[in-house]
C-alpha positions, 0 to 999 in steps of 0.5 A: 831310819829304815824305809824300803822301797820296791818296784815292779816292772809289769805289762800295761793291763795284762799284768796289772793285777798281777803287780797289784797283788805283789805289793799290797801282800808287801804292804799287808805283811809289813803291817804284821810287823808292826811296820807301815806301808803303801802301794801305789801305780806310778803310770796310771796317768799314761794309757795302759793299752796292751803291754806298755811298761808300766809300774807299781811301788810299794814302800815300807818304813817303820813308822808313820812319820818316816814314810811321809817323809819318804813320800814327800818326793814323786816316786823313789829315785832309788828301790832296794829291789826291782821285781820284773814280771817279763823278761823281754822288759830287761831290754829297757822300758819305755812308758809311751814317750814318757822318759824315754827308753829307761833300763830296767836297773836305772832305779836299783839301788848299788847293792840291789836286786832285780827280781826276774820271772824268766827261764833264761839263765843270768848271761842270758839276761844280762846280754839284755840289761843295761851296764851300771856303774854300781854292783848289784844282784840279778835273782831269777824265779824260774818261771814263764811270763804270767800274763794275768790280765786287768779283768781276769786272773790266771792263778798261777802262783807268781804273785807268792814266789815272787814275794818268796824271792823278795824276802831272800834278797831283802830280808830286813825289809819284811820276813818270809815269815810276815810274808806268808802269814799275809799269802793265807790272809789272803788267798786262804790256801796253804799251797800258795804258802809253800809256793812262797818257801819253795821260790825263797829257797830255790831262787837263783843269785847272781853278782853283776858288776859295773860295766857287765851287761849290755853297752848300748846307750838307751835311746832318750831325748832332752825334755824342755824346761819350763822357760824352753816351752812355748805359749801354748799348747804345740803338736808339731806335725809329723811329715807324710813320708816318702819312698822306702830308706829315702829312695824314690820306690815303696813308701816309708812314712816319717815317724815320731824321733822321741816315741818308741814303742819297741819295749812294748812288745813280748813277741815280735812278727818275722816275716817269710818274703818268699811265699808273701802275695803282697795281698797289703792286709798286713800294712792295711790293719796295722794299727801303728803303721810299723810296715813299710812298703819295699820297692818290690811291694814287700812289707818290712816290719819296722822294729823300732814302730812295732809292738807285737800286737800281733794283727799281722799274723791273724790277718795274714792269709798265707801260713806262716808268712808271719810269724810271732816269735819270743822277743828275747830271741832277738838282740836288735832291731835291724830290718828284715827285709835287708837280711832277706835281700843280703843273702835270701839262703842265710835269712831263710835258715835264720827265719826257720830257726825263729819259727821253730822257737815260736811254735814251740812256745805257748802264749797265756794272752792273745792268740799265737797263731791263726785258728787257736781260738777255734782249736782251744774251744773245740778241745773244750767242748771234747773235754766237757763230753768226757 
């Protein structure tokens, strides 16, 4: 019996199509095999609202019966290959209170492969990703986070070096050859072709051994069993809150103990204490509550309640008082206001080294910073005059 399986990891609604597209060419190439395959969603049931880690599968056996079989269970407990679309997801996901946050490696086989689109080099990646008690392999695709969209779709080849990739590290899965075949079915264009050669020979492989990664225990939480469960359909309530870190000023309301929402964001906001005005618009339009309210009337970003939305930043009326950054440049989520009380002097170079990496980068969804909008149709419309 030969069945693999695949998972890949994707931003809820930004890179659904994007996911969707990778496994159904797995499928479709698997058929020119004359193998059998299927591609399903695994978080259509939760809601799919901007980044939530999600999942696709797609699983391939050579015939008909030993897929049935191998479908018999709810989803694959264990993948030959987990492809990640973003790197900020190998810090873990979690698929909006569903498990828990879950590492990115928890369903890799030993001896598998996580597949990611990043330009960060292996340790870099690996600072993030949870230990596991088995070897496995860590491939990166060189590449930006491709942000392609539910309705819209940014073409930008990921979809096919990533398929180059996976018949690398999985060769008897499906061969590049099938691959490509499937790629000009499809697309119709040979240059996404040699985008796929191109990712199959370029790919970088990298062993990972037990225990090499990040040591933090992934937050989880015991589920009840069915005879724990009370009659009923129960929503306890979550309480008011009270003064900031349990003291008497600021606010600090309480929040869910099993629902982060963390591994969510791409970006997070860092905030420059100095020059805000405590205007409250920041705390106001937050759509998940993530500010709390300092003694001072500050606002501090709660890093375990945000999930990079951004709203912050566009309604903020001072300039670069918030500021989106890369979430990978960060390894916790301590508070920042803290920081800024320990020693203003660090937390103001710490802040200027955040910024510098944000405005550095450019965003393919949403917006970066207050006016791009604006800036991105004014440059359109001199393009169109040319």
């Amino acid at each position: 019996m030969s069945t693999y399986a695949v998972e890949v990891v994707y931003r809820g609604i930004f890179q659904k199509r994007l996911s969707g597209n990778i496994c159904r060419s797995i499928v479709l190439a698997s058929r020119m095999e004359g193998k059998i395959g299927t591609a399903f969603g695994r978080y259509g049931d939760s809601p799919e609202r901007n980044g939530i880690p999600a999942k696709y599968f797609a699983v391939v056996a050579d015939d008909a019966l030993e897929l049935e079989e191998y479908l018999a269970q709810y989803e694959p407990t264990q993948v030959d290959a987990t492809i990640v679309v973003d790197d900020t997801l190998c810090k873990g996901v979690e698929s909006w209170a569903w498990y828990g946050l879950q590492p990115i490696n928890a369903l890799t086989k030993p001896g598998g492969t996580v597949i990611v689109t990043s330009y960060q080099d292996p340790e870099q990646l690996k600072e993030d990703i949870h230990v596991k008690d088995e070897p496995y392999n860590l491939a990166i695709v060189k590449g930006s986070k491709s942000f392609s969209g539910l309705w819209v779709y940014k073409d930008d080849h990921t979809d096919v070096r990533v398929l180059g990739a996976l018949a690398r590290v999985v060769p008897d899965m499906v061969s590049l050859e099938s691959y490509q075949k499937a790629i000009l079915q499809q697309w119709k264009t040979e240059a996404k072709v040699v985008s796929s050669q191109r990712s199959h020979e370029r790919v970088h492989i990298s062993p990972v051994e037990p225990g090499e990664g990040n040591e933090t225990e992934p937050y989880s939480f015991e589920m009840p069993g069915w005879q724990e469960m009370e009659e009923a359909l129960v929503i306890p309530g979550i309480a008011q809150g009270g003064g900031f870190r349990g003291g008497e000023g600021g606010f600090e309301p309480v929040r869910s103990a099993v629902f982060k929402k963390y591994s969510t964001r791409t970006m997070r906001p860092v905030v420059n204490f100095e020059t805000c005005t405590k205007c409250t618009l920041c705390w106001l339009q937050c759509p998940d509550s993530c500010f709390d309210v300092t003694p001072d009337g500050l606002y501090d970003a709660n890093m375990e309640a945000c999930c990079g939305c951004g709203v912050c930043e566009d309604v903020c009326p001072v300039p670069n008082c918030i500021t989106m950054v890369n979430e990978e440049a960060f390894v916790d989520n301590d508070s920042q206001y803290e920081h800024w009380q320990k020693n203003r002097d660090d937390y103001m170079g710490w802040l200027e080294k955040k910024i510098a990496l944000g405005k550095s980068e450019r965003r393919s969804h949403g917006f970066h910073h207050v006016g791009q909008y604006q800036e991105e149709n004014a440059m359109a419309e001199v393009g169109s005059d040319d």
